[in-house]
C-alpha positions in Angstrom: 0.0 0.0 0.0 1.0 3.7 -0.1 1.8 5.4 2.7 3.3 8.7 4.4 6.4 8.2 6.8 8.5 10.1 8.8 12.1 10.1 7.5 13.6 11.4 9.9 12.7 14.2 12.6 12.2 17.4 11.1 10.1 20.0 9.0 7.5 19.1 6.0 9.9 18.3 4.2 10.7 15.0 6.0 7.3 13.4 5.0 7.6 11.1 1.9 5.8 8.5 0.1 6.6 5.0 0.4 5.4 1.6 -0.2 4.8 -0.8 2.3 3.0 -4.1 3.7 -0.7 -3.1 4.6 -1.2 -4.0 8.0 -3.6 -7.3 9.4 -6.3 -6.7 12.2 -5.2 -8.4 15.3 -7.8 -9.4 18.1 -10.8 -6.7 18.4 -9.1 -4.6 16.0 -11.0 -3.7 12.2 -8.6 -2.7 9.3 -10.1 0.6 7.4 -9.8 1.4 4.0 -9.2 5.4 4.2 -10.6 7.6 2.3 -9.5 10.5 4.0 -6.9 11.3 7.0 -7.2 14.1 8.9 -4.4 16.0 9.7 -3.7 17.4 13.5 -1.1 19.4 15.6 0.0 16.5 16.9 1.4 14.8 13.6 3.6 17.9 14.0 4.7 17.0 16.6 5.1 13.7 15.7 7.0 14.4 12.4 9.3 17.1 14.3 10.4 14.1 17.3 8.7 15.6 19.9 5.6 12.9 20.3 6.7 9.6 20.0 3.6 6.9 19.1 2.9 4.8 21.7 4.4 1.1 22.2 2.4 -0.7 19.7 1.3 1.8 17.5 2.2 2.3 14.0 5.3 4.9 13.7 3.6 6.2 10.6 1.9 9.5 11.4 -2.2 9.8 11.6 -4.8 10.0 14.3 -8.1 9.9 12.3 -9.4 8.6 9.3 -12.5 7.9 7.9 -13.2 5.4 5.1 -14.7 1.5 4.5 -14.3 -1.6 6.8 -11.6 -4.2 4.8 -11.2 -6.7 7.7 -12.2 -7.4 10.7 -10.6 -9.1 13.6 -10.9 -11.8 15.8 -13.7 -11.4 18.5 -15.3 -8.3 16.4 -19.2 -8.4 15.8 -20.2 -4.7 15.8 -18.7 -4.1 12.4 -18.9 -6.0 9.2 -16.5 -5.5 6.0 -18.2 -2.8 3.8 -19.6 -0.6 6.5 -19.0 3.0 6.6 -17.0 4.5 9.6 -14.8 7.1 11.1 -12.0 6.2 13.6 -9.4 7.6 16.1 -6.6 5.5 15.6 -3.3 4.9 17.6 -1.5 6.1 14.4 -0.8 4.9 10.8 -3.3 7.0 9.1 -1.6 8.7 6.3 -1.9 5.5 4.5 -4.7 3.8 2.0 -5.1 0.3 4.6 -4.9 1.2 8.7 -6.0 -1.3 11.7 -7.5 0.3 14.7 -9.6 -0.9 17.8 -13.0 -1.6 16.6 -14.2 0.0 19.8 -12.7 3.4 18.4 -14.9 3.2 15.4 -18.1 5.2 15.0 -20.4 5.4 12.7 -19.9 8.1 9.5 -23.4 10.3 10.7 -26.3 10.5 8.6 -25.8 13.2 5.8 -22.2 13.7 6.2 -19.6 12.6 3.8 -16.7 10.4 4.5 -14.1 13.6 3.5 -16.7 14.9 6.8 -16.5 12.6 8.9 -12.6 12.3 8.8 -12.1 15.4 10.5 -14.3 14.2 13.4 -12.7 11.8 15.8 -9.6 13.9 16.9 -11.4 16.7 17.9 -14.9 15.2 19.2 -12.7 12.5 21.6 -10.5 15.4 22.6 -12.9 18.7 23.0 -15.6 15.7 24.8 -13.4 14.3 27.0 -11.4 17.2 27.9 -14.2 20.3 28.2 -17.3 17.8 29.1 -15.6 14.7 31.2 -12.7 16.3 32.6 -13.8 20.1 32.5 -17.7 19.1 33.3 -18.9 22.5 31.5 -22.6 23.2 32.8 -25.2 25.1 30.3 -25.2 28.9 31.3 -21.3 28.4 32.5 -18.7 31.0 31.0 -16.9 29.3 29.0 -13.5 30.5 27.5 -11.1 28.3 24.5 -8.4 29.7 23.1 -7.2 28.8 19.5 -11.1 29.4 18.4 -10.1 29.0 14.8 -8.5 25.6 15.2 -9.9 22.3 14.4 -9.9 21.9 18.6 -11.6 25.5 18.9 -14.2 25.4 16.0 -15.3 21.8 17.5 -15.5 23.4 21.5 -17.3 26.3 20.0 -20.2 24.3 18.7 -20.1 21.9 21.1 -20.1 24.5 24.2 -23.0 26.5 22.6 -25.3 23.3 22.0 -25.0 22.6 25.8 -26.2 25.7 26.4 -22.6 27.5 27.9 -21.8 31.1 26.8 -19.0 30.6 25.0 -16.1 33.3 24.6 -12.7 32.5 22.2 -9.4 34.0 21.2 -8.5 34.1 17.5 -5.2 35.5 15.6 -7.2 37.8 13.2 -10.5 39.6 12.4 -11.5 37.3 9.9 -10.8 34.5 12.4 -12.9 36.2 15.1 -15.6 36.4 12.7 -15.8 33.0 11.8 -15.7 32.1 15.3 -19.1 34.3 16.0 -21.3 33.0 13.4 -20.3 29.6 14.9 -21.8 30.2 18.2 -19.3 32.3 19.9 -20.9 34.9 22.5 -17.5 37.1 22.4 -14.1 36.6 19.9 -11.0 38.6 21.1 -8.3 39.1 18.8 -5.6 37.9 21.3 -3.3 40.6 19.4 -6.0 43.4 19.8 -7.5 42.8 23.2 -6.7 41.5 26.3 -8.8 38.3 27.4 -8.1 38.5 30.9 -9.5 41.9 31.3 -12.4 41.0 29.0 -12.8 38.0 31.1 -12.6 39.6 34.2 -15.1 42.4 32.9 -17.9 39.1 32.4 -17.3 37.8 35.6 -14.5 35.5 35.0 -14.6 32.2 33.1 -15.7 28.9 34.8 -14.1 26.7 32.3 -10.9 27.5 30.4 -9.6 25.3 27.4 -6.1 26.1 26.5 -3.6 24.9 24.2 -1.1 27.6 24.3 0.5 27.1 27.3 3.6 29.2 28.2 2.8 32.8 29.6 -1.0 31.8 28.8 -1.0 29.9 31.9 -0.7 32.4 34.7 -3.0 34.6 32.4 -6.0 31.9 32.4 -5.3 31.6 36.2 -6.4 35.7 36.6 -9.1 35.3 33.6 -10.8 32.4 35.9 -14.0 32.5 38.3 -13.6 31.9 41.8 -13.8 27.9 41.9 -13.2 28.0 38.4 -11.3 25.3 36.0 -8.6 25.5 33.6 -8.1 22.4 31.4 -4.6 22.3 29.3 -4.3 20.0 26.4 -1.1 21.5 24.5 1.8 24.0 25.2 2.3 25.5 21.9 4.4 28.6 23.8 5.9 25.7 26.3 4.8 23.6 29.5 7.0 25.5 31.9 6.5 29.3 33.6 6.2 30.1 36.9 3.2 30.4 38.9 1.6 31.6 42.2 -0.4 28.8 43.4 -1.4 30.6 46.5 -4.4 31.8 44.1 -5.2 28.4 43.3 -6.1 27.8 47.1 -7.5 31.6 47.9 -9.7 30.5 45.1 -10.4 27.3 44.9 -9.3 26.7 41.5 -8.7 23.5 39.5 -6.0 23.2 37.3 -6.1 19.8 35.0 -5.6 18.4 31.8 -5.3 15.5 29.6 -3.4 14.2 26.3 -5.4 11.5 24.3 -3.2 9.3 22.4 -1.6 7.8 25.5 -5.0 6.6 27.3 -5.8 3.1 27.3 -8.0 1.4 24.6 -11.1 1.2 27.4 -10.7 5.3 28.2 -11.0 5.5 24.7 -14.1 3.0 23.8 -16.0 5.3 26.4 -15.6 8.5 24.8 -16.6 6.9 21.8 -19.7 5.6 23.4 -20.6 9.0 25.0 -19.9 10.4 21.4 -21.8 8.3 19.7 -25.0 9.1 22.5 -24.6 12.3 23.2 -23.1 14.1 20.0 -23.6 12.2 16.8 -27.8 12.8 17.5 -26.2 16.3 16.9 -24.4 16.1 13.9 -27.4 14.1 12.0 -29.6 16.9 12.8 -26.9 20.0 11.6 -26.8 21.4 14.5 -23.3 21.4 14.6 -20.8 20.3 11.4 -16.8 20.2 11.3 -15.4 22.9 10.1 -13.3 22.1 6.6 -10.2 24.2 5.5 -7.9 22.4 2.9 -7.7 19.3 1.0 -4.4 17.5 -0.2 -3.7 14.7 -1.9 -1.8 12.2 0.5 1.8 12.8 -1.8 1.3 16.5 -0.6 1.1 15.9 3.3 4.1 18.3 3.5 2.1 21.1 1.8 -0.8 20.3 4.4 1.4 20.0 7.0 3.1 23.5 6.1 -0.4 24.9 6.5 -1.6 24.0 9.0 2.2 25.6 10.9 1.4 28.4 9.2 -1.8 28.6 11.7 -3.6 30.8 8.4 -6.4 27.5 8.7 -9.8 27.7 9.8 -11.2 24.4 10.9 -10.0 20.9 9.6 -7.1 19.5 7.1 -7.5 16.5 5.4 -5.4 14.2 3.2 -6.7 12.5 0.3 -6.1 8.6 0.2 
C-alpha cells in the first residue's frame, strides 16, 4: 500500500511516500480502508520528534481517518467488511489500509460525507473528553477556548454552545474572530488586539478554560478564571514550563487539570466513543453542529498540508486525500 512516513525528525519536508506491507487486524481490531486522513497538531509533533507513538502503534503519522471496513478481527461483531466509519486511531493514518480498535470506530453520521467525517474523531474524543468529562462544562457556564479558529476551537465552540454554555474565544485575526461568532461564539478577542483577561474579568471570569497555548498563557487563564473555576490544558504551543503563584489556586479554589489522548488506554477510549456516539452524533445528523473544513491535499502532498496548518492561516480541519 501507499503510505506517508517520517524520515527522519524534522520540518514538511521530511514526510515522503513510500510503499509498504498493509497492515492485518489483530484481536478486536477492524482494518479501514481510508478515504480520507485528517491532519492534526499533533502529527507535527510527531513528524518534528517531539511525540513519539505509543508502544504498539504504527510509527507512521495519523490520528483519524474515515473510510470503509476491509477486515475485521478476531472477536469483532459490531462491524462488518463494507460498512461505513470514522475512527481515532493509535497512528498509521496517512496510509490507504490502517487497523485500529473496533471500539474506536463510530459510525460516519447521517448526511455527512466520509471527507466529513474524517475530520471528526480527533477533535470530538479530545474537546468531549477534555471540556465535558474532565472540565464538566454546565449550560449557562462561561466558557472560554483559546485557539477558536483551530480544528480543537471550532469543534469546543459548537459543542459549548449546544449545551447551552456562553461561550467566549481567542482568534489570531479579524477574519478568524468572525468565523468564530457566526459559529456560536458569544464574544471573539483578537488575542493581538485585546486582552482576554480583562475582558474575562469584565464578564465575571470564566468557569471553564480550554487552553492549548501554554507558556505565559497559563498564569493569564489563572487571573481570567471564576472563583472555583477550572482550567483544562491539552497542549503547550508557547511551552509547558512558567512560573506560577499557586497561592491563588487555594484563595480561590481553583482546579488546574488536563489530559493528552493518544496515550489513554483502549477502554478510556471505547467510552468517549460511546458517549460520542450518544450524546453528539444525534447532533451532527440533525446539523446542529458540522466540522469545520479548511484544505484538502492529496496524500503525496502531506508536507504542503502540513506546512499549513504551521502556518496557523487555517480555519477548521485539514485533510489528506487517500
Amino acid at each position: 500500500m501507499k503510505a506517508v512516513e517520517i524520515a527522519k525528525a524534522g520540518g514538511p519536508e521530511v514526510l515522503t511516500l513510500i510503499d509498504t506491507p498493509q497492515p492485518e487486524p489483530g484481536f478486536g481490531q477492524v482494518r479501514i480502508k481510508v478515504a480520507y486522513a485528517g491532519v492534526n497538531r499533533p502529527d507535527a509533533l510527531q513528524r518534528a520528534g517531539l511525540y513519539n507513538p505509543p508502544k504498539g502503534a504504527s510509527p507512521l503519522p495519523g490520528l483519524e481517518a474515515a473510510g470503509e471496513i476491509s477486515a475485521v478481527g478476531a472477536g469483532v461483531t459490531e462491524w462488518a467488511i463494507g460498512d461505513a466509519v470514522c475512527a481515532l486511531l493509535p497512528g498509521g493514518g496517512y496510509a490507504e489500509q490502517v487497523v485500529t480498535p473496533a471500539a474506536h470506530c463510530l459510525p460516519v453520521p447521517v448526511g455527512l460525507s466520509l471527507k466529513q467525517a474524517a475530520c471528526l474523531p480527533e477533535t470530538f474524543f479530545t474537546v468531549w473528553s477534555n471540556v465535558f468529562m474532565r472540565g464538566g462544562l454546565r449550560a449557562g457556564e462561561r466558557f472560554l477556548v483559546h485557539g477558536g479558529s483551530s480544528g480543537i476551537g471550532t469543534t469546543a465552540i459548537q459543542l459549548a454552545h449546544a449545551f447551552g454554555a456562553r461561550v467566549f474565544t481567542t482568534a489570531g485575526s479579524d477574519a478568524k474572530c468572525r468565523a468564530c461568532l457566526d459559529l456560536g461564539a458569544e464574544v471573539a478577542m483578537n488575542y493581538r488586539d485585546v486582552d482576554f483577561v480583562d475582558e474575562m474579568k469584565a464578564q465575571g471570569g470564566a468557569n471553564l478554560i480550554l487552553d492549548m497555548v501554554g507558556g505565559d498563557y497559563l498564569p493569564r487563564n489563572v487571573r481570567a478564571l471564576a472563583d472555583d473555576g477550572r482550567l483544562v490544558q491539552i497542549a503547550f504551543l508557547q511551552g509547558p514550563k512558567i512560573e506560577l503563584n499557586f497561592a491563588h489556586l487555594m484563595m480561590r479554589r481553583l482546579t488546574i487539570t488536563g489530559s493528552t489522548l493518544r496515550p489513554q488506554s483502549d477502554l478510556a477510549k471505547a467510552e468517549i466513543a460511546r458517549q460520542l456516539r450518544t450524546h453528539v452524533w444525534p447532533l451532527l445528523a440533525s446539523g446542529q453542529i458540522s466540522p469545520v473544513m479548511d484544505q484538502e491535499f492529496a496524500l503525496a502532498d502531506a508536507s504542503a498540508a502540513h506546512t499549513r496548518m504551521e502556518s496557523s492561516q487555517h480555519i477548521g480541519k485539514i485533510v489528506l486525500k487517500i
